[in-house]
N, C-alpha and C positions, 0 to 999 in steps of 0.2 A: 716636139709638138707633132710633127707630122705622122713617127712614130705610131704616137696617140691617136689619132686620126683614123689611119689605116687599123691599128687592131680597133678600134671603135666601129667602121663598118664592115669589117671582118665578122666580128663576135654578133653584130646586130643582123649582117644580113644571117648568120649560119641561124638566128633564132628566129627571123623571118618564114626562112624556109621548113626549118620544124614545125613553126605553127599553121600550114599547110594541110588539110583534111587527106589521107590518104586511106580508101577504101583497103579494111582487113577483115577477116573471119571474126564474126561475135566471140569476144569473150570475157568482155564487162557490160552488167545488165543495169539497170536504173529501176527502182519501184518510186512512185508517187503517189502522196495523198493528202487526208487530211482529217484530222479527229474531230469529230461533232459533238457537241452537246445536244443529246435530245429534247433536254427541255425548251431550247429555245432556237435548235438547231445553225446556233453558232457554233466558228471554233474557238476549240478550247487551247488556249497560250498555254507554255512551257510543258507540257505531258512528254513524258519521259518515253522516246522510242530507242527501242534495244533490238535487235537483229542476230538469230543463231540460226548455228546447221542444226537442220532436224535432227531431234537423239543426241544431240551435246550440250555440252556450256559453253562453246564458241562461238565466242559475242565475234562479228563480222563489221556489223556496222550500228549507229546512235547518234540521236540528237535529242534536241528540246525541239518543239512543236515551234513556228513561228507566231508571230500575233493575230494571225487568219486563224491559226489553226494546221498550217500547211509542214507537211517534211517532205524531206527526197533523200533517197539512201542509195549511193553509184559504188562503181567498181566492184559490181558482185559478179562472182561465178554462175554462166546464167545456166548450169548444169546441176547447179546444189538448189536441193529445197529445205526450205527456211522456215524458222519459227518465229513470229514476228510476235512481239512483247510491247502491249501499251500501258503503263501508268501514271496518274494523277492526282492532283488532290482529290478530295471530296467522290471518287470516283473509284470502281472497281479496278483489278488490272483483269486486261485482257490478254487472250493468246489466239493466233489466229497462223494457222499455214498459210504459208504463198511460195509461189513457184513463178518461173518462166513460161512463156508459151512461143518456141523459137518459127521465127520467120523469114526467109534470106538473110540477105550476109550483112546486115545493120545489125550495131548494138541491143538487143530490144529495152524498150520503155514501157514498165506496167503502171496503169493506175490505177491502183489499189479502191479508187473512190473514196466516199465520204462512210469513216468508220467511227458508229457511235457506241459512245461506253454508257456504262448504266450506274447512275448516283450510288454512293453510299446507303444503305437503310437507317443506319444507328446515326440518331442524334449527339450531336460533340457536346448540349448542351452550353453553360455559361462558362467558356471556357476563352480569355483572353490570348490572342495570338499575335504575335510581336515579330515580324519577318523585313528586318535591315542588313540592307546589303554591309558587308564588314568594311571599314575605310580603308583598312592597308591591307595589301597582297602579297606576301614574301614568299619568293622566290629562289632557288639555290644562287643565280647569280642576278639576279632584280630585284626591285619594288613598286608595286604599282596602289597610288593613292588613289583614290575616289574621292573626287572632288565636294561632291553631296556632303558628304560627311562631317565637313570641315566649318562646322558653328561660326567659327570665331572670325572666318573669312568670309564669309553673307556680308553682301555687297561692297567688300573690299576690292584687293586687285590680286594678283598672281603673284606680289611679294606677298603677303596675307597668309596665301595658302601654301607657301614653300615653308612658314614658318611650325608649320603642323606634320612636317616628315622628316623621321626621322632618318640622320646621317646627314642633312641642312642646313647649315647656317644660311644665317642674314644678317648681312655687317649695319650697319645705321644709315648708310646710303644704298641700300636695297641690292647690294651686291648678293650673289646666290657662292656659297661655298660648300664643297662636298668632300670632307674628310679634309680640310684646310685647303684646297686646290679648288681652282676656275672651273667648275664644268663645264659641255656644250651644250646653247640652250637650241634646239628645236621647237618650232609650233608644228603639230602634224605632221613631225619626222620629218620636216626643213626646216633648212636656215632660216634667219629671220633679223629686220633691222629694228624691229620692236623691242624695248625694254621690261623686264614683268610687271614695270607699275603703268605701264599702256597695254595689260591684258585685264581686263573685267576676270575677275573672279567665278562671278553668276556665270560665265562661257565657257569656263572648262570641267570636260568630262570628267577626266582622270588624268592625274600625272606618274608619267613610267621613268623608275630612277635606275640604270645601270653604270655601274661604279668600274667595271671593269669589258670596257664595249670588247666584240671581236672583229678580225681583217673585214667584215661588212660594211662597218660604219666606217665615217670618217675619220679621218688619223690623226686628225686634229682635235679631236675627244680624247685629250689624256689624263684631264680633270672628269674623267664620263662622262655623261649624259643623261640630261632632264630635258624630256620630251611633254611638251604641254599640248595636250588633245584636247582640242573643241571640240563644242557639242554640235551632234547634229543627230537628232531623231529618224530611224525611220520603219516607225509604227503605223499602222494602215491607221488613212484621212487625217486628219486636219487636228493638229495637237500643239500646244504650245505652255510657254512659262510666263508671267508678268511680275515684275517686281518694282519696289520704292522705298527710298529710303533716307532717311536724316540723321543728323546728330551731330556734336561739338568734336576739334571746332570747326565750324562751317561745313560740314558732311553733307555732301547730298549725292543721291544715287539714284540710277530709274534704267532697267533695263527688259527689252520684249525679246521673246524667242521665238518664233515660227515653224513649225513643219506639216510639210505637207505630202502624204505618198498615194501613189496613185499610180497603178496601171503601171507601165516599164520607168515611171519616175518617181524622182525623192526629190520634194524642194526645199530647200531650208533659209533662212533669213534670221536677222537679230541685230537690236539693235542697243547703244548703250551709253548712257552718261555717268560721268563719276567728277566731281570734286572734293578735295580736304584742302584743310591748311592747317594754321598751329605757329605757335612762338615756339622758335628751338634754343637752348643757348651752349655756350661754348666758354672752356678757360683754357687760359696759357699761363703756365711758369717757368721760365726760364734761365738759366744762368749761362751769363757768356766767359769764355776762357782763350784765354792767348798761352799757347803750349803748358797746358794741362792747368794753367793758374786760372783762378776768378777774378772776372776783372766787375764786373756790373749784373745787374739783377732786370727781368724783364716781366711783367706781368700784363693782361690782358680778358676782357670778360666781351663777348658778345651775345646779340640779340639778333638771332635770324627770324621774321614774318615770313612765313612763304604760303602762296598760294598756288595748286594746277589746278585744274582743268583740263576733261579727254572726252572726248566722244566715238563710238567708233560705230561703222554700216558693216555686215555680212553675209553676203548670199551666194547662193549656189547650187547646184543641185547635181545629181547620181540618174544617169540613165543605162537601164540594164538592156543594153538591144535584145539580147538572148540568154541562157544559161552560163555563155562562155565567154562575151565581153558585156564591159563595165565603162560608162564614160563618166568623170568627175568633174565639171568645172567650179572653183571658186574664188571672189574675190572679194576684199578684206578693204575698207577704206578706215585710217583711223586719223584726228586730228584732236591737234594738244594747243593749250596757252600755260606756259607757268611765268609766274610773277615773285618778286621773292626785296623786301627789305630789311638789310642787317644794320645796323649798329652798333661800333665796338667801342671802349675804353681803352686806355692804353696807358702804363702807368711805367716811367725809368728810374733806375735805383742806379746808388752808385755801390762799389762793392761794400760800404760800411752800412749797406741799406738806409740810406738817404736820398731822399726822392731829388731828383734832376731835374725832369719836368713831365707833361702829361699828353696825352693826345685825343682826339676822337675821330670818329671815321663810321661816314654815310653812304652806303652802298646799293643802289636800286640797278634792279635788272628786270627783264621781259622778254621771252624767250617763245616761238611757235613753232607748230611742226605738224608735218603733213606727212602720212604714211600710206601707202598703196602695197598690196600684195593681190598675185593673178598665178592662180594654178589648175592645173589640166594634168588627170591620170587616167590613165586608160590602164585595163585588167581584162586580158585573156586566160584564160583557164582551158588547158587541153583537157582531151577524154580522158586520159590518164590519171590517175588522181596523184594529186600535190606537185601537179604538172603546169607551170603558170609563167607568165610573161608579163609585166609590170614595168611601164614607162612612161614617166612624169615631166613635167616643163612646171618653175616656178620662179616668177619674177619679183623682185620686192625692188619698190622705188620708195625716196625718202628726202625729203627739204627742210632745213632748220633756217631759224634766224633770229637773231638775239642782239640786245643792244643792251649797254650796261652803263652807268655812271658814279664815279666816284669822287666821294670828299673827304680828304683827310685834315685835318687843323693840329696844330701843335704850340703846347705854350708853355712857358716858365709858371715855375714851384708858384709865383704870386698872382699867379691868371694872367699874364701880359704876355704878348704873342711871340713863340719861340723863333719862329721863320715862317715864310709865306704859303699859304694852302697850297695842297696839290689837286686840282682838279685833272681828271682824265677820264674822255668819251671812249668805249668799247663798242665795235657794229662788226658783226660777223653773219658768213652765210655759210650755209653747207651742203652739197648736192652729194645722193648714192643713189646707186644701183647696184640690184646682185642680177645674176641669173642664173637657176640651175637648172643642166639636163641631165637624168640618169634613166637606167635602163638593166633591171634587176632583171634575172630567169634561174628559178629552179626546175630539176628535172631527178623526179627519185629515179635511182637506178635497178634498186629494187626496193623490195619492201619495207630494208634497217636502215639502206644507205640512199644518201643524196650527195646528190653535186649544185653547186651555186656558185652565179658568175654575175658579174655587173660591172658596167662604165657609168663614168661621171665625171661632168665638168661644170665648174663653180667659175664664175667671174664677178670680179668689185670693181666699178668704178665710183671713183671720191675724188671731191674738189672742194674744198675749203680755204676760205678768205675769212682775215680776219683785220682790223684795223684797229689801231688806237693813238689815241690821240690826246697828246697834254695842253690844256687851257690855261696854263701859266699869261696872265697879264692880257686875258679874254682874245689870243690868237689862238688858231689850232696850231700845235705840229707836232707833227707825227712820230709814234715811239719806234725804238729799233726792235720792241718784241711782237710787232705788226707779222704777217707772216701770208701769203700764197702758197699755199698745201696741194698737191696732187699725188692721188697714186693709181697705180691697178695692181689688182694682185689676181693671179690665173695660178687657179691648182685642177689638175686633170687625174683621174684615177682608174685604176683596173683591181678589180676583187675575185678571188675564188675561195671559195668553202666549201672544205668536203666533211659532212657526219653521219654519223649514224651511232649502231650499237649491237653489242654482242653480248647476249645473255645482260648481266645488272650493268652491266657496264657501255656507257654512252660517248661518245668523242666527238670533237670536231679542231680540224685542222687548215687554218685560212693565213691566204699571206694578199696584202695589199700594197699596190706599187702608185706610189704620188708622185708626179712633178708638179714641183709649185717655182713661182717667180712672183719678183714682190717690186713693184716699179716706184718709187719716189721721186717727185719735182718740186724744191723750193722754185716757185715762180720766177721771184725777185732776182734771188741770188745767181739761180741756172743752177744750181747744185742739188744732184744726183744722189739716190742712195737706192738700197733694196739687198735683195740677195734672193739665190735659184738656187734651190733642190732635186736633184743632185746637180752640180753646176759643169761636171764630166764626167764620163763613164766611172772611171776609177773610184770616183765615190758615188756609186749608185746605191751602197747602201743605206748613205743617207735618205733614198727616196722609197724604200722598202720593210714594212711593219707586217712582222707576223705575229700568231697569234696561236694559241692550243690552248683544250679545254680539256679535262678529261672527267669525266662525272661515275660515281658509284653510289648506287641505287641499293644500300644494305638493309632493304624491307622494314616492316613497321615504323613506316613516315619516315627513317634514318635516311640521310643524304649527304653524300663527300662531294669535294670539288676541289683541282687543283686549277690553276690558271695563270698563263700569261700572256700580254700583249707589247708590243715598241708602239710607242704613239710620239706625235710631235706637239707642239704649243708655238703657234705663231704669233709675235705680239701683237694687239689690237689698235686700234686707232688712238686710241688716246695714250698708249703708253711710248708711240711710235713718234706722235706729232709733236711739231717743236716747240708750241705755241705757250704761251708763257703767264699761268693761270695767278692773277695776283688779287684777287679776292681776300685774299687774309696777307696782309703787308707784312708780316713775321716769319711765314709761311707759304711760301710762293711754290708751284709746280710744274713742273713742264718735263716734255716727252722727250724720248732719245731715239733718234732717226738710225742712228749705228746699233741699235737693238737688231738681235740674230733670234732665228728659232730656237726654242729647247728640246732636247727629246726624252721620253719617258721609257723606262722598263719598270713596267707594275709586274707583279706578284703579286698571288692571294690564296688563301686555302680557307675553302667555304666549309662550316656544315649545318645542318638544316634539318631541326625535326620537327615535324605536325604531329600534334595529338589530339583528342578529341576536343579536348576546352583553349586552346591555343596551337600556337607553333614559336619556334625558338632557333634564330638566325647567329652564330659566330664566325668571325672573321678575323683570321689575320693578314697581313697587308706590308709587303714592303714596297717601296717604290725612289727609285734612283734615276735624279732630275740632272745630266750634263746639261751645262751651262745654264741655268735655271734663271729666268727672267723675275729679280727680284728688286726692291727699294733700296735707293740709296742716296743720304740724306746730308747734308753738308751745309757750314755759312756760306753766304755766293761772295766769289773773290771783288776785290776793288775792281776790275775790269768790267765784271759782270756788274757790280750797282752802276760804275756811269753808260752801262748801256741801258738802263732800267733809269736813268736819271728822269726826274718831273713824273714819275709814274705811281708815286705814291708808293713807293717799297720804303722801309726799314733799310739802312744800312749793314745790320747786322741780320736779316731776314736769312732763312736759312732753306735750300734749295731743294727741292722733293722731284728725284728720278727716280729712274730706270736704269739697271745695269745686267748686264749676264754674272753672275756669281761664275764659279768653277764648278762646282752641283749644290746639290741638295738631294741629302736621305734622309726620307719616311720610314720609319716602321711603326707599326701601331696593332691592334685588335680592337675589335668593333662587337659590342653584343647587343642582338635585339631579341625582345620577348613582348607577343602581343598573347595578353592572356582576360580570360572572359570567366568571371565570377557570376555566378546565377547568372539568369538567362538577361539581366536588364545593364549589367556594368560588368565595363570592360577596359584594361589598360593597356598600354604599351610604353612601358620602359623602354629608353637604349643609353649607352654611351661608348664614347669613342676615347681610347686610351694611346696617342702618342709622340714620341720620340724624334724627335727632328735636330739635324745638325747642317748647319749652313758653312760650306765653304766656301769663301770670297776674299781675293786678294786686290783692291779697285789702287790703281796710282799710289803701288807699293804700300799700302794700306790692310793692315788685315783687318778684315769685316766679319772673318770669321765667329760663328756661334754657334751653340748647340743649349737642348732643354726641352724638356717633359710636359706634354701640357693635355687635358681633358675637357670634355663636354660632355653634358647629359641631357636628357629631354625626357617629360612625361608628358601621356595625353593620358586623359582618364577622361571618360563618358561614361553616359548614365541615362538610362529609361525610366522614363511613371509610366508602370500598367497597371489599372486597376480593374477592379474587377465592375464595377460599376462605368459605363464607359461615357456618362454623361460630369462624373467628375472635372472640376477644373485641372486638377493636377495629370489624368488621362493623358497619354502624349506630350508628356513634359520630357525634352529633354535637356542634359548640363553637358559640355564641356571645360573642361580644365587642360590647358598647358603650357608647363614652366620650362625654362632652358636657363639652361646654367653652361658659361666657357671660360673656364681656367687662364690666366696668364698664357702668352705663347710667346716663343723667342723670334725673334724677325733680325737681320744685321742689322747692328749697334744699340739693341735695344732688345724691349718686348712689347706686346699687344697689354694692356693691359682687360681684367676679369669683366664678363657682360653674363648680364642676366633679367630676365624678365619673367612676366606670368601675364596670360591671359584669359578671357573667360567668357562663356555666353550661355545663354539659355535661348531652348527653343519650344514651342508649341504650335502644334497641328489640329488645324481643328478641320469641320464640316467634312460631307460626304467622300470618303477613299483620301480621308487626307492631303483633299485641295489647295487648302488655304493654309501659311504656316506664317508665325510672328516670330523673328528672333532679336531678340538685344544680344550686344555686345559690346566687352572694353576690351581692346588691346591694349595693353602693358600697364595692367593693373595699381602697380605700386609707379610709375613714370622712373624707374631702374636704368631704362632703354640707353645704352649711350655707348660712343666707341672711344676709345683712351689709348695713346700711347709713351712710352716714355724710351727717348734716345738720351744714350751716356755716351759723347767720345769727349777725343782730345780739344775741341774745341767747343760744344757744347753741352750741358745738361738742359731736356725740356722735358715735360710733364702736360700732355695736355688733353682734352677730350673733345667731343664735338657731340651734337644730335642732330636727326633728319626729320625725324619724325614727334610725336609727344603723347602723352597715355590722351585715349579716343574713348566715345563713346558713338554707338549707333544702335537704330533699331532697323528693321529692313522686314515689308513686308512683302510676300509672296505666294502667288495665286496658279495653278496649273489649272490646264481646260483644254476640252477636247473631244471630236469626236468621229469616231471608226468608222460613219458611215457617211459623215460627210465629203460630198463630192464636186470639183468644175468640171465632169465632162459625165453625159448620161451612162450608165451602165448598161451594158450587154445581159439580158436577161439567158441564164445557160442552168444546166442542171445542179453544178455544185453551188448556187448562188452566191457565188463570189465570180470579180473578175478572173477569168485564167490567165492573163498579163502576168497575175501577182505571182503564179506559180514559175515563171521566165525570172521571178526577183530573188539576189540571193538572201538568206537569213541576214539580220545583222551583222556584223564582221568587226568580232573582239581582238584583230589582230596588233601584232608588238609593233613598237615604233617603226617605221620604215626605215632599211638600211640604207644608211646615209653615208 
């Protein structure tokens, strides 16, 4: 630790000191300006600026125009004159010299002024034009969604719209899977103690999926990373979104968005409610065995009611002091209630399949939670160009509290009482905190090559209490699967990145150093657990993940990639804690405190072609999991039911952990094809093709298994353009998408096959496509559901579960806005705009933050 420390304000102060003004001879210039519309002598958004040496085709420098109208073009030779190239829609292109005009020994700054181009002459006529941003972005080693896009998740949540990108599962309890493995979830390129179905839907920008992170990110991304980006506008004055929405069963949805820029600031706000509910149910078939024989038959049907409930606040705002810092404060309030009543059946056979006797079982729970998240980033930007200094603080705070109660009854074949109810109270609480600081700096060295360096440190604390209590003969007392939970876990990090490129050929070579410590406290007991990375020198390579990229650029859209990374996998809270989940009295779960890290070495080799009407993504992928944090499923022995006695368990209930395997190897290929038929419909095929073998030996036990399993996904969308534009059908749009997941092998068993289809329509109506109406049904045909089946020596079970149930919704929503509205009087000046806004940077479409 101290270590860490020292190189932490070593690395911070040397970047300190760089970012220090030191007076040198000119010799990067700055032009500014800003393209006018003479007709109405505004500016004109997105116009195309291009910058060459006079007498070449060396393009220097380019942008799009900002939403004033405004650009800025730095790091020029203030010695070369330049040919400056404007074009836009609806507008001529222009060409215009410009130069330097040198003056002591400052950089100089021209400003070019207010430069207007002159309309088209020829009328377009009735000619229909259709301009939507594409929803997927593929990348040689990325993906990035656009949120907008995603029909079928209008006024859902953030599991809704994972289920629209492709290379993502979604198990039935809204877990997120990426190529069968855990990814890391970020909100805004941090961590986060939010779940995706406590993110609104309507709040995110775009989601950026990297399957193969490098030494930047975190190391504990070895399932990738999906980074979920809110929105926050910042378009000059006062703009925002409103939406509402209903539908079965019980849907209801209502969410506002705010922004406001102005002068050196950007404020943004949003606010949101969402609840569903739905009858889910569930079966069990079972056979039990005493060394490999059948002894008895077990069957089971439940009924889960569940209802949530979320609301959440978000504000914040961007303040640009000058060209060269940036301040970000934001803070996130979110708060939940879910409620949820099961009821199951329960039916005993004996081995000649003749019924024993029967049971039922009443299960009510209520559960709330309160979420806070507070972040502050600041952003320097040297003269230098792609010269920058980036340092963040983010805090997320988080309270649960849940109470539950159960009734079990049991009776003979002729309805008369088999033994006496089990009643048992459930009351638990649960306190977290993270905190992260990091402190990223690049510095190009020259014009191909960069260097990139960063520290960070991550802290958890968590405290969990949980009680239970059996009401046998209307006293309480208390079960042994009661439990006082504490831990902390401190991971510290150091990053460097060096890439660049020579000639087609791109590189980059990063290696990232982790200490992590993982602290556990059964309260009760006094009993300790955890484990530190690296825990002595000698194994310091446990605490070290590098990474090489090597990219070839073989012209006409063609693109290679080879690639690898060491990453780790730390077990999460619930797979760590002990606590002993008996909700399903057949099927009981609980964590394992003796869980270790796993480590990852992924492989990949990418290739990537764009063409004019699509692009076409393949992938192959091996990846080799030492001691691979996987399930491991067993009857719970005589000692374990009389610790669980009055608790409403099954004597034959069967036990659902956590164990380290000895590894696990992936191999697989991945193909994606996003392809655009006429200008109105467009699809994206993919599927993921592979190979998995599990090695595990648990209490001389082999759990070993291996098997072949796939996934597929289609999105297909669809535009009405007509040519008349008062038609109903005008601005109709459809999506479609189906997934389909193959069997997949897991120890002592398999997954078994999921699949669904979902769908919605949309319509845009009134001025600039203000107003839009969409329905939707997710999981069309109600397919939706998760299954598994284990085979050992002691049992055969068959069984499925749901979370959710095929949905209906309509959702509607309204944008509104306006550029010149103002809180504070404007400065009347000759460009007639504020010159503040020219101090503001353009929007900033940059990748997730290195985490």
């Amino acid at each position: 630790m101290k270590v860490f420390l020292a190189s932490f304000l070593l690395l911070f102060s040397v970047m300190c000191i760089q970012a220090q003004d030191f007076r040198t001879a000119p010799s990067n210039g700055k032009f500014l300006g800003k393209v006018i519309d003479p007709a109405n002598n505004k500016g004109i958004e997105a116009a195309s600026i291009q910058l060459f040496i006079k007498g070449t085709d060396s393009l220097v420098g380019g942008m799009l125009t900002r939403p004033n109208g405004d650009f800025s073009l730095e790091g020029l030779k203030v010695t070369d004159t330049f040919r400056l190239v404007i074009s836009a829609i609806g507008f001529k292109e222009e060409e215009r010299e410009v130069f330097f005009t040198l003056s002591g020994d400052r950089a100089p700054v021209k400003d070019l002024g207010n430069l207007r181009v002159t309309q088209q002459a020829e009328a377009l006529g009735a000619v229909t034009v259709t301009a939507q941003r594409s929803a997927l972005t593929m990348g040689i080693d990325r993906k990035i969604f656009n949120a907008d896009q995603a029909l079928t998740a209008a006024g859902g949540t953030a599991v809704d719209l994972m289920k629209n990108i492709p290379s993502v599962t979604v198990d039935v309890e809204g877990n997120v899977q990426l190529r069968n493995a855990s990814p890391q979830i970020f909100v805004d390129g941090r961590p986060t103690i939010l779940s995706l179905d406590q993110i609104p839907a309507d709040n995110i920008e775009r989601v950026e999926l990297i399957t193969n992170p490098s030494a930047k990110f975190d190391a504990a991304s070895g399932g990738g990373i999906i980074n979920v980006v809110l929105k926050k506008n910042k378009r000059l004055g006062l703009n925002g979104i409103a939406s509402i929405g209903a539908g079965s069963p019980n849907i209801l949805n209502g969410n506002l968005s705010l922004n406001l820029r102005e002068g050196k600031f950007n404020f943004f706000a949003s606010g949101n409610y969402n609840q569903s509910g739905g009858k889910a149910r569930g079966e069990t078939y079972r056979q039990n065995k005493r060394q490999g024989l059948l002894t008895d038959y077990f069957t089971q049907q439940s009924l889960n009611e569940r209802e949530r409930k979320f609301r959440s606040v978000r504000f914040g705002f961007d303040f640009y002091l000058d060209n060269r810092n940036t301040f970000t404060i934001t803070q996130n309030f979110v708060k939940g209630k879910f409620g949820g009543e099961e009821t199951q059946n329960q039916q005993y056979f004996d081995v000649a399949q003749q019924p024993l006797r029967t049971g039922d079982r009443l299960g009510l729970s209520e559960a709330d939670f309160n979420r806070s998240n507070t972040q502050f980033i600041y952003k320097h930007s040297f003269a230098k160009e792609g010269k920058e200094i980036t340092a963040d603080f983010s805090y997320n705070r988080g309270k649960n509290q849940d109470e539950s109660s159960i009734l079990n009854n049991y009776y003979n074949v002729d309805g008369s009482i088999y033994q006496p109810a089990n009643r048992v109270q459930n009351y638990g609480n649960r306190n977290n905190e993270q905190l992260t600081i990091q402190v990223d700096y690049v510095n190009p060295i020259s014009e191909k090559v960069k260097w990139e360096f960063g520290v960070r440190s991550y802290m958890d604390n968590s405290a969990t209490l949980f009680d239970a209590f059996s009401l046998q003969n209307g006293a309480p007392t208390k079960l042994p699967l009661s439990n006082n939970y504490e831990y902390k876990e401190r991971v510290n990090a150091l990053y460097g990145t060096l890439s660049g490129s020579a000639g087609t050929f791109k590189y980059q070579f990063g290696l990232r150093a982790e200490q992590s410590k993982f602290d556990g406290l059964l309260v009760d007991s006094a009993r300790k657990f955890g484990y530190e990375y690296p825990a002595k020198f000698r194994n310091i390579f446990d605490g070290l993940f590098p990474s090489i990229f090597l990219t070839k650029d073989a012209g006409n859209g063609h693109e290679f990639q080879v690639n690898y990374s060491r990453r780790i996998r730390r077990p999460n809270f619930w797979q760590l804690n002990p606590f002993v989940d008996i909700t399903d009295p057949v099927n009981i779960r609980q964590g394992n405190p003796a869980l270790k890290p796993e480590f990852i070495n992924s492989f990949e080799f990418n290739y990537n072609y764009t063409y004019n009407t699509g692009s076409f993504l393949g992938v192959l992928y091996y990846r080799n999991n030492p001691a691979d944090i996987t399930q491991y499923s067993d009857t719970i022995s005589a000692e374990q039911y009389e610790k669980l006695n009055n608790a409403a368990v099954d004597p034959n209930a069967i036990l659902n952990t956590f164990v380290n395997a000895q590894s696990t190897n992936r191999m697989g290929a991945e193909f994606t094809v996003q392809q655009k038929v006429g200008k109105n419909f467009d699809i994206t095929p993919s599927i993921n093709l592979q190979y998995r073998k599990v090695n595990a030996v648990i209490n001389d036990l082999d759990l070993s298994n291996d098997g072949f399993n796939w996934e597929a996904k289609l999105i297909a969308n669809y535009r009405v353009s007509t040519e008349s534009p008062s038609s109903i059908f005008n601005k109709l749009s459809f999506q479609v998408t189906g997934e389909y997941e193959s069997p997949e092998v897991i120890p002592q068993g398999k997954r078994k096959e999921q699949y669904n289809v979902d769908f919605a329509l949309r319509k845009e109506f009134l001025k600039n496509n203000r107003a839009a109406l969409t329905f939707s049904i997710n999981d069309v045909f109600n397919t939706r559901r998760f299954g598994t089946i284990y085979d050992t020596e002691q049992f055969y079970q068959d069984s499925y579960r749901r979370w959710n149930v095929r949905s209906f919704r309509v959702t509607f929503s309204y944008k509104f806005g306006s550029s010149d509205f103002s809180l504070f009087p404007r400065r009347n000046n000759n460009r007639g705009d504020d010159d503040d806004d020219r101090n503001a940077p353009p929007p900033d479409a940059s990748p997730v933050s290195n985490r």
